[in-house]
C-alpha positions in Angstrom: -7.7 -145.6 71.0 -6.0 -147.4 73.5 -6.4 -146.2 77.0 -4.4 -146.8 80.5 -5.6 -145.7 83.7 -2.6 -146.3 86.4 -3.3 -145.8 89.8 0.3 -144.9 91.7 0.1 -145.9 95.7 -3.4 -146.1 96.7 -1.8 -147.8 99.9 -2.8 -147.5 103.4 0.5 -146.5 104.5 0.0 -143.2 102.1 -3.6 -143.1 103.1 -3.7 -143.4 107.1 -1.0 -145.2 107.7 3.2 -144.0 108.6 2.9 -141.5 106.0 -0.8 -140.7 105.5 -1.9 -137.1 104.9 -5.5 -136.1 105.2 -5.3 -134.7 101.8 -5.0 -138.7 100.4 -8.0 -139.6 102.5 -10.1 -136.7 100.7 -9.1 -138.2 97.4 -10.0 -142.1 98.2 -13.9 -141.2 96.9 -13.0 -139.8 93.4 -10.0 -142.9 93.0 -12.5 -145.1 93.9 -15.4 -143.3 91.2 -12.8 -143.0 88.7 -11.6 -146.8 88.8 -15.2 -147.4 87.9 -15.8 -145.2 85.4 -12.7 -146.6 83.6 -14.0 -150.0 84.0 -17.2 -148.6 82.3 -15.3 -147.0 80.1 -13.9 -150.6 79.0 -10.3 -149.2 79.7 -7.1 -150.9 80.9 -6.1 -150.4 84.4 -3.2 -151.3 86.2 -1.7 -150.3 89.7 1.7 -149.8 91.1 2.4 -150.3 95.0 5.2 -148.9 96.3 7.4 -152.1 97.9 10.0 -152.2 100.6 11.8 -154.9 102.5 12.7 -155.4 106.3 15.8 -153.6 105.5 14.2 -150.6 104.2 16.0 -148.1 106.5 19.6 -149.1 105.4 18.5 -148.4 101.7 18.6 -145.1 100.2 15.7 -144.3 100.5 15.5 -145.2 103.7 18.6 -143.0 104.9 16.5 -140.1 103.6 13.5 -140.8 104.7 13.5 -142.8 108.0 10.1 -143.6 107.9 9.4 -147.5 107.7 6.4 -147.7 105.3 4.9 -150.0 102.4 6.7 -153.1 103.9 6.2 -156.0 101.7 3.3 -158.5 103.0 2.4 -155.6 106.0 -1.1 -154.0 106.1 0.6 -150.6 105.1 2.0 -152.6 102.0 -1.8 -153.8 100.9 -3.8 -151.4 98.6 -6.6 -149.7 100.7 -9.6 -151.7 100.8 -12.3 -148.9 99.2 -9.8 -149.1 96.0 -11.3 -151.5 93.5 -8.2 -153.9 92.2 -9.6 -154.7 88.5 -5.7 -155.0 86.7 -2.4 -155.7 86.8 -0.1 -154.4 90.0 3.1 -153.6 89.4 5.7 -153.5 93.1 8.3 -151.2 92.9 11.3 -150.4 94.9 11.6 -147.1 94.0 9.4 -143.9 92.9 8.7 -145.0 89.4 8.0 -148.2 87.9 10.1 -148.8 84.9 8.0 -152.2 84.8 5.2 -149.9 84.0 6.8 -147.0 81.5 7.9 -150.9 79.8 4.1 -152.1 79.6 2.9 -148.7 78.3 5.5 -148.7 75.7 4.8 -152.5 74.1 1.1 -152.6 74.5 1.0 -149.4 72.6 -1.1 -147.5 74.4 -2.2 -144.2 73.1 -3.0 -142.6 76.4 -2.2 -142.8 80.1 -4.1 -141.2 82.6 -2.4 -141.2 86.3 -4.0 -141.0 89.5 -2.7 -141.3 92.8 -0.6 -140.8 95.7 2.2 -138.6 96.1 1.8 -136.7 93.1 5.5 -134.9 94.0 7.0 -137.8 94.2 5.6 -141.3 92.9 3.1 -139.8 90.4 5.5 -137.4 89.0 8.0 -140.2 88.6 5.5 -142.4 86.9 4.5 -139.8 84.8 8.1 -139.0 83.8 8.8 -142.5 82.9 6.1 -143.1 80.8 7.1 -139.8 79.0 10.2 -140.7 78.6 9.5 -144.2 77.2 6.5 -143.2 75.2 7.1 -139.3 74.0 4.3 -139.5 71.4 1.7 -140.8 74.2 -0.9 -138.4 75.8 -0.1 -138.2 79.1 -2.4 -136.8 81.7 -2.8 -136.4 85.5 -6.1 -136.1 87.0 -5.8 -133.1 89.9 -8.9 -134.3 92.1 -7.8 -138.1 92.0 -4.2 -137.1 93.2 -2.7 -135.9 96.5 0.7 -134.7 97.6 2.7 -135.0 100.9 1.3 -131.5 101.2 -0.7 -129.2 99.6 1.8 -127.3 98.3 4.0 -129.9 97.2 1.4 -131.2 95.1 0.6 -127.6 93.0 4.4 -127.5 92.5 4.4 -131.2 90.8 1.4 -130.2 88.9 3.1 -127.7 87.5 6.3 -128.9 87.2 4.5 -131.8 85.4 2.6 -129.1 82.5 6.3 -128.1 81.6 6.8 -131.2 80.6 3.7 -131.5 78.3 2.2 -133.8 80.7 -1.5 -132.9 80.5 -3.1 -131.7 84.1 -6.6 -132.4 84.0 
């Protein structure tokens, strides 16, 4: 069986950086333990950073969310040094990587495990895409290896992501 573990946004900026919650720094420990385990495990991993430009406040985005954050090259933009890089990183301008959902879909992987930060908003988008690209592949979040922008947040994408036969683990 082949198996993808994709970490969404371990970034400083979502850790304890512009838009860092304490609920991402609780869940840096079990990324970190789970990234190894997979390694052990001998399964793929890959990574997606979220990936903004100078202009980042005239985009979309940026209108609704004035935060600055994730700038390309800036310390908020690097994944957070206790997070193990051991695959591919995919930048993305926007919630989801289609890049990724793509990669899923022509490698053939038979399931995807997600893990990250936001879950109600880049995790669930990832998680959506891949679904979308891949309806016959198990799809899974891992709870304890994901935070939202708050706590409540993140049990409404959880839950919002079991109707969609995404697994909740």
């Amino acid at each position: 069986m082949k198996r993808l573990l994709a970490v969404i946004d371990m970034q400083n900026d979502f850790i304890d950086g512009a838009l860092g919650t304490k609920e991402a720094l609780n869940i840096v420990e079990n990324v970190r333990r789970r990234i190894m385990a997979a390694q052990k495990a001998g399964e793929a991993i890959a990574y997606t950073r979220d990936t903004h430009e100078a202009d980042y406040l005239a985009t979309q985005e940026g209108k609704n969310l004035p935060v600055p954050h994730c700038i390309r090259g800036s310390l908020g933009w690097q994944i957070a040094a206790d997070i193990p890089v051991l695959g591919e990183i995919f930048d993305k301008p926007a919630f989801g990587s289609v890049a990724l959902a793509e990669t899923v879909r022509s490698v053939g992987y038979d399931a995807v495990e997600l893990i990250g930060l936001c879950t109600d908003i880049c995790v669930i988008s990832n998680a959506m895409l891949i679904k979308a690209f891949c309806p016959e592949t198990q799809v899974t979040v891992r709870e304890s290896c994901c935070a939202g922008v708050t706590p409540e947040r993140h049990k409404n994408a959880l839950e919002a992501m079991r109707a969609c036969q995404i697994a909740v683990i």
